[in-house]
Residue frames as qw, qx, qy, qz and C-alpha x, y, z in Angstrom:
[[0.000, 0.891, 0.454, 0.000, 0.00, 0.00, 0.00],
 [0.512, 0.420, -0.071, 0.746, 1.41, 3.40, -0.82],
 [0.156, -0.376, -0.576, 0.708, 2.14, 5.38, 2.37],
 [0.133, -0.051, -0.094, -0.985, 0.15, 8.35, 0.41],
 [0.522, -0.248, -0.753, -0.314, -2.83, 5.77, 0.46],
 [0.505, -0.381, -0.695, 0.342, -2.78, 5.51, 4.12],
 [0.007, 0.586, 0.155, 0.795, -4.83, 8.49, 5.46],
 [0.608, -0.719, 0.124, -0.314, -5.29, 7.93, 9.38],
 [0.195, -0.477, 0.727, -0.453, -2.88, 6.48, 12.37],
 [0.641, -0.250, -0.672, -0.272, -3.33, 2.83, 12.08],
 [0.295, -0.082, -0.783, 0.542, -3.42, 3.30, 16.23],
 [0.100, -0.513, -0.700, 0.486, -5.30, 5.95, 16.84],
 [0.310, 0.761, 0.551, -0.146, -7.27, 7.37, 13.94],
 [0.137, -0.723, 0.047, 0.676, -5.39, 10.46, 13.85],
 [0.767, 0.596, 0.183, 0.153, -6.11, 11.86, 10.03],
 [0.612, -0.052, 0.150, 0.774, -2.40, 12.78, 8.42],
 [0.382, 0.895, 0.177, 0.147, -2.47, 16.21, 7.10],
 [0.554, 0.720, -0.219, 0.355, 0.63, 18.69, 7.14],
 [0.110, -0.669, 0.500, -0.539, 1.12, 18.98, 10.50],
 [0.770, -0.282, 0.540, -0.186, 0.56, 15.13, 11.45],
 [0.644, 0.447, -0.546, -0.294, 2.71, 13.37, 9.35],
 [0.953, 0.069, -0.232, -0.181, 3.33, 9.65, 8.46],
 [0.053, 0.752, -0.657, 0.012, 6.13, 7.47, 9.86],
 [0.802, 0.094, -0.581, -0.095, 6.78, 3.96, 9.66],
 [0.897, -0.336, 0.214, -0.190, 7.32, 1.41, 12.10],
 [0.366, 0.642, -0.665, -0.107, 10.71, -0.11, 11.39],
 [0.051, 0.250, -0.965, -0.069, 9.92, -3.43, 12.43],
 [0.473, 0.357, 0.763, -0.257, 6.15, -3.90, 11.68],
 [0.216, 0.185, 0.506, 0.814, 6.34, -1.60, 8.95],
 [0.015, 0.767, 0.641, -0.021, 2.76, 0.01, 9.55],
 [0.168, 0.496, 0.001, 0.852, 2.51, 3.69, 8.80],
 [0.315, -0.749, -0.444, 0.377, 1.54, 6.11, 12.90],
 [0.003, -0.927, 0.085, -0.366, 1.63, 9.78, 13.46],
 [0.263, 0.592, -0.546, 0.532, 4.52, 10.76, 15.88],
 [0.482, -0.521, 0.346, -0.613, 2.54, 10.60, 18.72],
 [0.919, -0.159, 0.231, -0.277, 2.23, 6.37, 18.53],
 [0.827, 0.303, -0.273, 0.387, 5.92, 6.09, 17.60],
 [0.315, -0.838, 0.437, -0.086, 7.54, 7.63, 20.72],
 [0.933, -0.223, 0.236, 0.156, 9.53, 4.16, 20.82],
 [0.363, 0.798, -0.480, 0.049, 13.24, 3.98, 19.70],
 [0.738, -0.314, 0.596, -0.015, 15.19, 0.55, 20.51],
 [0.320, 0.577, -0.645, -0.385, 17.34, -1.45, 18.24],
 [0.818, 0.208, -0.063, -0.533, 16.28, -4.19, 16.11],
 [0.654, 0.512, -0.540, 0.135, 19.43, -6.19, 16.62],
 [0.833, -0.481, -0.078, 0.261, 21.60, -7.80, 19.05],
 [0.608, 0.342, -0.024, 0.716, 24.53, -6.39, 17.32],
 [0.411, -0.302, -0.327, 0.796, 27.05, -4.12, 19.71],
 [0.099, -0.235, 0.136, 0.957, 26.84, -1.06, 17.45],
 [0.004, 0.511, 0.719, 0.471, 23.21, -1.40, 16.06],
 [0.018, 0.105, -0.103, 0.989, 21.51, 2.03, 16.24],
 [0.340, 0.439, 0.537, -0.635, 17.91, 3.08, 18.06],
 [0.046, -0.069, -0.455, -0.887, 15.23, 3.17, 15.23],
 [0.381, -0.060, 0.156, -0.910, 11.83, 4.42, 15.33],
 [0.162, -0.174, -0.970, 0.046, 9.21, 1.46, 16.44],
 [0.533, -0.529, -0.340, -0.566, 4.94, 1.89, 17.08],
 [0.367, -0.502, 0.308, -0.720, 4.07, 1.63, 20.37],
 [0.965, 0.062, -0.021, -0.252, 2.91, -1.86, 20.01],
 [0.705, 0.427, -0.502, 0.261, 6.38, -3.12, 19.01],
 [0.078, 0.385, -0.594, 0.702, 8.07, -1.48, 21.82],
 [0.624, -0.411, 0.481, -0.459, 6.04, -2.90, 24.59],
 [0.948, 0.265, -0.154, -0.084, 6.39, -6.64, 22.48],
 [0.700, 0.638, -0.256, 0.192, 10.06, -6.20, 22.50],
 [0.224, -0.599, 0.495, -0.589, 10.63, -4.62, 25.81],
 [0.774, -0.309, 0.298, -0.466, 8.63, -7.68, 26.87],
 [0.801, 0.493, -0.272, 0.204, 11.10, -9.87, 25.00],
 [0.033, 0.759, -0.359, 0.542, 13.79, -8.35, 26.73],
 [0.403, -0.445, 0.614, -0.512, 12.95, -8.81, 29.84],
 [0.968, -0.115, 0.131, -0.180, 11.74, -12.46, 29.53],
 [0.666, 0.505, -0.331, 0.438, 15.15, -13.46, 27.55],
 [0.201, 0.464, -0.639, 0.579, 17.53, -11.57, 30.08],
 [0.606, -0.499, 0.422, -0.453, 15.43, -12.53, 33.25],
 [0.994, 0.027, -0.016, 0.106, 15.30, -16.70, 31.95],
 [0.619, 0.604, -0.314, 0.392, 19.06, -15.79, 31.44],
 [0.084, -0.653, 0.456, -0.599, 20.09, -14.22, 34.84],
 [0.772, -0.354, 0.111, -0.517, 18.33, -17.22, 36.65],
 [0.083, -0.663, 0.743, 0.037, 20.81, -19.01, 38.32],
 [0.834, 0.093, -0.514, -0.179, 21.40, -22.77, 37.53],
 [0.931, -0.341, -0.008, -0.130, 22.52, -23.87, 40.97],
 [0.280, -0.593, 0.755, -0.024, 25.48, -26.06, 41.81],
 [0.932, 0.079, 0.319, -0.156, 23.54, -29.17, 40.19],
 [0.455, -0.209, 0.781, 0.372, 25.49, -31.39, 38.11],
 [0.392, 0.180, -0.483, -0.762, 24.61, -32.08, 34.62],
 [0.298, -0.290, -0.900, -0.127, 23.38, -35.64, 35.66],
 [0.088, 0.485, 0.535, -0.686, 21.31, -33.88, 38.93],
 [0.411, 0.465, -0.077, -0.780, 19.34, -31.36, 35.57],
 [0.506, 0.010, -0.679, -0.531, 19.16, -34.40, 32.76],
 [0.070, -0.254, -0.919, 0.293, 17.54, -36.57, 35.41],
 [0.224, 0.522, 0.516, -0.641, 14.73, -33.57, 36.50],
 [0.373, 0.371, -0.293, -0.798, 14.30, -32.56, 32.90],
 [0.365, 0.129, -0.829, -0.403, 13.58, -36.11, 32.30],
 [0.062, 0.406, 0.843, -0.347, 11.07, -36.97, 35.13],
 [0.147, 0.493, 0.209, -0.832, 9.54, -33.71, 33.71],
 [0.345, 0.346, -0.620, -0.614, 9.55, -34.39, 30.52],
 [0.291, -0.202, -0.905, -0.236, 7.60, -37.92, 31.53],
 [0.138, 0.432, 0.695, -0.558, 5.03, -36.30, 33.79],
 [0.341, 0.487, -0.100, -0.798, 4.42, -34.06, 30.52],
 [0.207, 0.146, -0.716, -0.651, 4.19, -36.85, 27.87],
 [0.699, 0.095, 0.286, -0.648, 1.13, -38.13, 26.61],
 [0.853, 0.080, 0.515, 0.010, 2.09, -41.18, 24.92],
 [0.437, 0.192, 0.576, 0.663, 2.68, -41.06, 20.91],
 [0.156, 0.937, 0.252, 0.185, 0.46, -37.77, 20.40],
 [0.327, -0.906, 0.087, 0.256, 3.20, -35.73, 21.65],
 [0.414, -0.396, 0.595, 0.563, 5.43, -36.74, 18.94],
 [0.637, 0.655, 0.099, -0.394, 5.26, -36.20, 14.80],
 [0.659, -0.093, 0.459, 0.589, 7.06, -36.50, 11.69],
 [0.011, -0.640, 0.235, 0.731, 8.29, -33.83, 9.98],
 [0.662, 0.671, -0.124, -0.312, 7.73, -35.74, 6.41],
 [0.360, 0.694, -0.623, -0.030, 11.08, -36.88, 6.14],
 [0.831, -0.219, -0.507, -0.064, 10.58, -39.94, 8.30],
 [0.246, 0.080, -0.654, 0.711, 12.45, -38.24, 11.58],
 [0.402, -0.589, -0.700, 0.035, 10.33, -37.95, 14.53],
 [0.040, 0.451, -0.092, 0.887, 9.61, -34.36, 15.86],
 [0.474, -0.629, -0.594, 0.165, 7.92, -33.64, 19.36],
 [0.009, -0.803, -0.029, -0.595, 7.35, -30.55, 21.02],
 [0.664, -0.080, -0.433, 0.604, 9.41, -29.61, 23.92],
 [0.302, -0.949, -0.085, -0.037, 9.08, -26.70, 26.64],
 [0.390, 0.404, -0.554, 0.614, 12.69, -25.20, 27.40],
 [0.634, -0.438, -0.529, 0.356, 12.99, -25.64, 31.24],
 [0.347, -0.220, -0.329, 0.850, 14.43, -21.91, 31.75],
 [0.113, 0.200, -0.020, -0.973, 12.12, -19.55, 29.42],
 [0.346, 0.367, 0.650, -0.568, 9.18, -22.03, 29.14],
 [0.482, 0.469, -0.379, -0.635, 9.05, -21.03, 25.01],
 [0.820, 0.174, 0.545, -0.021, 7.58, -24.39, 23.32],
 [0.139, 0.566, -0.701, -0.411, 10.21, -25.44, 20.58],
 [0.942, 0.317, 0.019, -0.111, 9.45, -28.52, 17.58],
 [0.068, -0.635, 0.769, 0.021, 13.05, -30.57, 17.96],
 [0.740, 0.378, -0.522, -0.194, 14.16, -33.66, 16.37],
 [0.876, -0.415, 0.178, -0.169, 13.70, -36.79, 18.60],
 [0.021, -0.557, 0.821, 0.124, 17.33, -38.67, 18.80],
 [0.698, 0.149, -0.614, -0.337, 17.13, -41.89, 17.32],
 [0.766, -0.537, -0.280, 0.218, 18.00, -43.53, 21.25],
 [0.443, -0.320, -0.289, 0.787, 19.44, -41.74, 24.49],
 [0.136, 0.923, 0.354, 0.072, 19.12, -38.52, 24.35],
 [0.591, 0.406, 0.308, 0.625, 20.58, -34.92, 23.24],
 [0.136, -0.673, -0.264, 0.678, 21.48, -31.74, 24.15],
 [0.311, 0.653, 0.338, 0.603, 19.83, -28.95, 21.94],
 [0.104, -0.134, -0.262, 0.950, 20.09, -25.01, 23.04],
 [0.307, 0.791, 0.454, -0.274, 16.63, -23.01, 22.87],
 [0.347, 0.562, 0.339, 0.670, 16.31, -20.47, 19.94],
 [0.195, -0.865, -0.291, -0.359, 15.05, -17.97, 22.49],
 [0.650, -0.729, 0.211, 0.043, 17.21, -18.37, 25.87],
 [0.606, 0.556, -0.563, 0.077, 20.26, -20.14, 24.06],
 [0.411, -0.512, 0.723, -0.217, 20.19, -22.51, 27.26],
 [0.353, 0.286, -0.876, -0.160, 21.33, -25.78, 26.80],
 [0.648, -0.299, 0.519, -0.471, 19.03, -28.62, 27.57],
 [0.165, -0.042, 0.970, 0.172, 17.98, -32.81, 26.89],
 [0.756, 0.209, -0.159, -0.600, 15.77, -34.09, 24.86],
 [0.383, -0.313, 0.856, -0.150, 15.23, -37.49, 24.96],
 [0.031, 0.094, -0.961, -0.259, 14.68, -40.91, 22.89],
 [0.059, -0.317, -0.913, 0.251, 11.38, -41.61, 24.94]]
């Protein structure tokens, strides 16, 4: 859609004219007046990546990102052992299963099953090991955890 097309504040209504103008979202892309882009936060992880302008909507999404990521992160793992964490992830991991519904194939004949990460709780689709079991990282927390055979 061309931004000239777009003739209110997809937040809050507001019609554009010369003295409310248009600005984009830079990571939903939608088109707000100034007032529902107050946000500024970078869209990266990268050291030197620079603040760009974000809706109001983003920025509380992102912020709320943020903080779920760095809190699951800061939360301390203990003194346990790895065998003391693959043991509880596995008693956990059999109080959650439900037999064979909890597991698929992907098409390719591997077996896929859905998995909770133990620190940030984000459900993740990971590739059952063929037997024993496997340490994958989340996509979200980058903690390391097992997945198992069973």
């Amino acid at each position: 859609v061309p931004d000239e097309a777009v003739s209110k504040c997809t937040a809050c209504g507001s019609d554009f004219s010369a003295f409310i103008r248009r600005h984009h979202c830079r990571n939903c892309g939608d088109i707000f007046c100034d007032k529902c882009t107050h946000g500024r936060i970078a869209l990266t992880a990268e050291e030197n990546a620079q603040p760009v302008r974000v809706c109001d909507r983003c920025l509380a999404e992102m912020t709320q990102r943020l903080s779920n990521a760095k809190e699951a992160s800061s939360k301390p793992v203990g003194f346990q052992s790895h065998e003391d964490l693959a043991r509880k992830l596995q008693e956990k991991m059999e109080r959650n299963r439900t037999g064979s519904a909890g597991s698929q194939s992907d098409g390719s004949g591997r077996r896929m099953k859905e998995v909770a990460c133990p620190i940030c709780t984000v459900h993740l689709q990971v590739q059952v090991p063929t037997s024993g079991s496997e340490t994958i990282e989340c996509g979200v927390c980058q903690h390391p955890f097992l997945v198992s055979a069973h």
